[in-house]
Structures are given as C-alpha cells and as structure tokens.
C-alpha positions in Angstrom: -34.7 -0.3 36.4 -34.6 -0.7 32.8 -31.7 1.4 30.9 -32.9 2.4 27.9 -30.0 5.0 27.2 -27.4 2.4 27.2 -25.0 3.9 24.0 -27.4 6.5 23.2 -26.2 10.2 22.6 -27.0 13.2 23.8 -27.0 16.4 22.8 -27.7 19.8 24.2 -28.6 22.7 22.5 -27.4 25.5 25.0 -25.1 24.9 27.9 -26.9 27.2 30.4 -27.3 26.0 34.4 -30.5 23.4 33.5 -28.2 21.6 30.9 -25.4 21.8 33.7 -28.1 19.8 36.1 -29.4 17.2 34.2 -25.5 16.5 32.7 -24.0 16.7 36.6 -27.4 14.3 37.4 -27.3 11.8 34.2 -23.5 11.4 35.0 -23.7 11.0 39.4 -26.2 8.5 38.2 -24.0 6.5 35.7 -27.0 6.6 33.1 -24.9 7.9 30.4 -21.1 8.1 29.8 -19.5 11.3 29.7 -18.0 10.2 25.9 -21.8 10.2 24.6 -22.2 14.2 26.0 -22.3 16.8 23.6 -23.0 20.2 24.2 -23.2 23.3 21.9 -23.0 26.8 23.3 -21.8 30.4 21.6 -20.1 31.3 25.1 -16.5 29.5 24.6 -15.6 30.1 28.0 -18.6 27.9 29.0 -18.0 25.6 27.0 -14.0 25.0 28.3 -15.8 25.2 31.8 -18.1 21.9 30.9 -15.4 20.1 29.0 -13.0 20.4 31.7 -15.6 19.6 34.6 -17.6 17.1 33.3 -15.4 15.9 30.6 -18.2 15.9 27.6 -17.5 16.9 24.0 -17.9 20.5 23.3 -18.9 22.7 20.4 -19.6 26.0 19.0 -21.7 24.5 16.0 -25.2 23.7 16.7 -24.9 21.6 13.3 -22.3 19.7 14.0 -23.9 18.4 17.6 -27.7 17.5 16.1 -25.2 14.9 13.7 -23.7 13.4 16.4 -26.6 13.1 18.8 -29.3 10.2 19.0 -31.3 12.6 21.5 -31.8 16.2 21.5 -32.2 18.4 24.0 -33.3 22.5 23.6 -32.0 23.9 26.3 -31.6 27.6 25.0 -33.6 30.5 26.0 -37.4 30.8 25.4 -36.5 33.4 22.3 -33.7 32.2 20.5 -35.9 28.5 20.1 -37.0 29.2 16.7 -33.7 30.7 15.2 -32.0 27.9 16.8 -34.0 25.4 15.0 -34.2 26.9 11.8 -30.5 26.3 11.8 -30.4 22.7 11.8 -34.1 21.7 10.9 -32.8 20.4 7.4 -31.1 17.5 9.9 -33.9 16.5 11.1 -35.8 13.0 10.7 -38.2 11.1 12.2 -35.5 9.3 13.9 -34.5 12.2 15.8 -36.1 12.6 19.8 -36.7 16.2 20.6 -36.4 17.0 24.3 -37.4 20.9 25.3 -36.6 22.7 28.9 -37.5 26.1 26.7 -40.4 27.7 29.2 -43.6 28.9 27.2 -42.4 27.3 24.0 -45.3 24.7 22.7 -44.8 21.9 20.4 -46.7 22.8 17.8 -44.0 25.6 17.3 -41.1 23.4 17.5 -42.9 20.8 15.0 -43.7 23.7 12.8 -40.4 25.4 12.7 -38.9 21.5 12.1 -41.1 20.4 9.7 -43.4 23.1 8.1 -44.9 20.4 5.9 -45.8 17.6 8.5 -44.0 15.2 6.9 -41.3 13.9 9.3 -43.2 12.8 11.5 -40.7 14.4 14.6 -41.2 13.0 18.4 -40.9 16.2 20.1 -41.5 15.5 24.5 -42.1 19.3 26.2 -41.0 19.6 29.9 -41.0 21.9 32.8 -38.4 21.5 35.2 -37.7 23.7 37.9 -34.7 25.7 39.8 -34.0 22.9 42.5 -32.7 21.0 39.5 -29.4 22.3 40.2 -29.4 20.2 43.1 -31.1 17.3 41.7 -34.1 17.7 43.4 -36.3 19.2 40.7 -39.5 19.0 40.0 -40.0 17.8 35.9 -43.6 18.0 34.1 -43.0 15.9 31.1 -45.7 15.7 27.7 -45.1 14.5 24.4 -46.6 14.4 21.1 -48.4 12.7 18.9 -45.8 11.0 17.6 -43.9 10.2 20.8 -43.7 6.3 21.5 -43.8 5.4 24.6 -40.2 4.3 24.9 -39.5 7.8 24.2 -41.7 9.2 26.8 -39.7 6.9 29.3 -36.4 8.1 28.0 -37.4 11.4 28.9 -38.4 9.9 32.5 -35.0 8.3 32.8 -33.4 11.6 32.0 -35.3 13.9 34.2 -35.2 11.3 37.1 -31.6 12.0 37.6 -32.6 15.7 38.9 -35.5 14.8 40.8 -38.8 13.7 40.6 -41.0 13.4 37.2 -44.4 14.1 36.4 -46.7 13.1 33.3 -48.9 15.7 32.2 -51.3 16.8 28.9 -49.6 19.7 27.6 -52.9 22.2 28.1 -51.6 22.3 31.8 -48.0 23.0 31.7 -49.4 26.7 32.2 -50.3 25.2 35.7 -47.4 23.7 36.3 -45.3 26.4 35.4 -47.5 28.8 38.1 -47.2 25.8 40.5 -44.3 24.1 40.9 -42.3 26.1 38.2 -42.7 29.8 39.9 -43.1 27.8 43.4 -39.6 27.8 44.5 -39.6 31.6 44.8 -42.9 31.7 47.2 -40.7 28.8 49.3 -37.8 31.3 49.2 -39.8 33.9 50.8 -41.5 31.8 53.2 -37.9 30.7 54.4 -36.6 34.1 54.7 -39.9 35.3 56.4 -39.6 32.5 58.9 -36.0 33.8 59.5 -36.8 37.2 60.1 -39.0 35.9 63.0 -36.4 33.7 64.3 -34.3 36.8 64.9 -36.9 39.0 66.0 -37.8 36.8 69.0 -34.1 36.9 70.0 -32.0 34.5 67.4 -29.2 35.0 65.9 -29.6 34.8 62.0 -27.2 31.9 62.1 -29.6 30.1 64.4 -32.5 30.7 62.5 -31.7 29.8 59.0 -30.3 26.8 60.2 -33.6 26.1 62.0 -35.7 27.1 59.2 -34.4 25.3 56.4 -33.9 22.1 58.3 -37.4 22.7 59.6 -39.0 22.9 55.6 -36.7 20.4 54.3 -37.9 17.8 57.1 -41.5 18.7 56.8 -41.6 18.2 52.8 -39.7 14.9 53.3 -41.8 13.7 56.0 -45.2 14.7 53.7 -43.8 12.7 51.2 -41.7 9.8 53.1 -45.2 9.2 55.2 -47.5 9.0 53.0 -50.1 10.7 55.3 -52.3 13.7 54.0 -50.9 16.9 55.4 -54.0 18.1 57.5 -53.1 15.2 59.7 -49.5 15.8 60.0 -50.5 19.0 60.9 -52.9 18.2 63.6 -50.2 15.5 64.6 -48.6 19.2 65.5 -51.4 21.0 67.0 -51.6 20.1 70.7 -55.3 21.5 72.1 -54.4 24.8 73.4 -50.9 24.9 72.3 -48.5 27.2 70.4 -49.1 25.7 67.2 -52.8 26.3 67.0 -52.2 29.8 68.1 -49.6 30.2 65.4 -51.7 28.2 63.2 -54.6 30.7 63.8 -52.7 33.9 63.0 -51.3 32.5 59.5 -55.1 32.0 59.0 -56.2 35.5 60.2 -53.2 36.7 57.5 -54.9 34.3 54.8 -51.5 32.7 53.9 -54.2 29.7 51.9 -55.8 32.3 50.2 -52.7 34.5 49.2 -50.5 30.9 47.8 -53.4 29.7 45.7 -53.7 33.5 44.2 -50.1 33.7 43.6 -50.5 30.1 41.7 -53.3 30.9 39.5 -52.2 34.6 38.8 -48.7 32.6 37.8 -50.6 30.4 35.8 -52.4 33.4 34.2 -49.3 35.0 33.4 -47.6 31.9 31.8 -50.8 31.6 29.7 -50.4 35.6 28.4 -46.7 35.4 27.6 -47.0 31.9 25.6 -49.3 33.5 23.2 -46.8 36.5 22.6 -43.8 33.4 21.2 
C-alpha cells in the first residue's frame, strides 16, 4: 500500500466522537504519528481528554490549527460549518485539502463560504461516514470536487480506510447514502433488538439471546462479504425444503420486512434531500 500521508498534518476542526474514530483508527494503523495530530475544540475538557489519550496537540483556536495543518478536516456540527469557516477562510489557499464529515453540508457551500470569488481554486472532498466508525468498521461515501486531484481523493481513501471500508460516489447521491448506509445502522439496531425479544419469548434468557443474535448478524454480514456469493443463495444455502427457515422465511414475507427497509431507505433519502436545502 502506498503511504501518501507520510509527514503530512492533520487537523481537525471539532473534536466530537467521528474525529475521535478516525484519530483512534489513523493511529492503530500507524498511518500518521500522533506529533502530526491537531485538534481544535471549544470544550477544554475534551480537549485534555484527547491529548492525554491519544497524545495529539490540542487547541482552542480554530486559527491557529488550519496554520499548522497540511490537511483539514470539518468535523463540527452540520450548523456551526459556515461560522466555523468564516473564521479562518482568509487562511486558505489552493494548497490547502478540505476534508468534511459535516452531514447535509454540500461543497458548493463550503467553496462559497472559503472563497466567495472562485479564485483559490480550494480541493474540498465531502464524505459520509457512519456510526460504526467508532469501532472502525464504518461505512465512508467519499466525493470530491472539481478541483480535487486524484492524489487527494486517495488521501481521503487512506484516511477513511482506517475506520472501515470506503466508497467513491458523485455527490448527487450522498442523499442516498445518507438514507442507506448513514441512517442504516439504526434499522440494524432494531432488527437486533427485535430478534432478541424473540429469543426470550420462546424461552431464552436475554443473556442467551443477545449473544446469539449479534453473533448471528455479525457472521452473516461477514460471510456475505468474505464469500463473495449473492445473498439469495446464501439464503437458500439456509432454507432446507420444508424446514424452519422457509417457514420463518415466509412469515417475514407475509410482514413485508423487503417492502418496509426499502421504504425506510428512500423516505431517509427523502428527508436528507429536505433538510440539505434548509443549510
């Protein structure tokens, strides 16, 4: 594998839980040191926290961190973006990579905010990564613009690889993604706790059946994606004629479980769609 963040620093705007990730993740995976890790926050508290734990430089001036850092990332919350960059846009050149976790927030906004005249020519790369993250098994749609290279769009690869798997994507469907695999790990939540409940009321213990389903989703997903194999046929690899599966298999059918997971996607996706146009 190529490094291409070899001495490069980085710097994030916001030291919230996806910052935490990708820093815990970029360290585990020796891609960066820990001396070229800065991170501005307004919470000092949080700040002593990620010093002390991950020991990266700390600071509670958004200006001082964009003139120490090669690579920027915006990790702040979706409405504070465009205060935060009026802040520090006057730092700003062309030789500055923009990286945004900010949900909702497009590039156009983040290259007008930085350069209202179009003259600086900014690389600004949008992504959408997603709560599993903070285990470093997220989930990262990554676009950039028009004047991302394509060494940048790899650095932002690199980066995001060290929480998970990465994704390239046009930016008109990081709606999609955000009502996919973004809102996703809530309708996994509460298929995991439904699957519990069951467990318990056909006589386990609750201890029993998280155990049982957990293990049983996190095996599946790595088996779809470890095999290779479609997963119609891993299902039917399941189903024995006349067995429980199909039986199960036929009432999660009856209950239209397809039908109500590609509704919550697109409704998701609608949603994203409606609150990007109120930023």
């Amino acid at each position: 594998m190529t490094i291409v963040l070899t001495n490069k620093r980085l710097g994030f705007v916001g030291g919230g839980n996806m910052a935490e990730a990708l820093v815990k993740g970029l360290l585990a995976s020796s891609l960066v040191a820990s001396k070229n890790i800065f991170i501005s926050d307004l919470i000092s508290d949080r700040l002593e926290y990620l010093s002390k734990e991950y020991k990266v430089k700390t600071t509670s001036d958004n200006r001082e961190l964009v003139e120490k850092s090669d690579i920027l990332v915006l990790a702040v919350k979706p409405q504070a973006v465009k205060k935060v960059l009026e802040s520090f846009s006057d730092l700003i050149d062309s030789n500055t990579n923009i990286i945004s976790v900010a949900a909702g927030i497009s590039i156009n906004l983040i290259e007008d905010t930085l350069d209202a005249e179009g003259k600086k020519k900014i690389s600004v790369i949008r992504t959408m990564p997603n709560t599993p993250a903070l285990v470093q098994e997220g989930a990262t749609a990554i676009c950039g613009s028009e004047h991302s290279s394509k060494l940048d769009i790899k650095t932002a690869h690199h980066i995001f690889k060290a929480i998970g798997q990465t994704v390239d994507i046009e930016e008109i469907h990081m709606d999609a993604v955000t009502g996919l695999s973004g809102s996703g790990p809530a309708y996994i939540f509460m298929i995991i706790e439904a699957l519990s409940d069951a467990g318990v009321k056909v006589g386990l213990s609750r201890e029993v059946s998280n155990t049982l389903t957990i293990q049983t989703i996190l095996g599946s997903a790595k088996l779809v994606r470890d095999s290779g194999k479609h997963p119609g046929e891993l299902k039917d690899m399941v189903t024995s004629p006349g067995g429980t599966t199909i039986s199960g298999l036929h009432m999660l059918e009856e209950g239209g479980i397809r039908n109500a997971l590609m509704n919550a996607v697109e409704m998701a996706t609608q949603r994203s769609k409606e609150l990007g146009k109120n930023k």
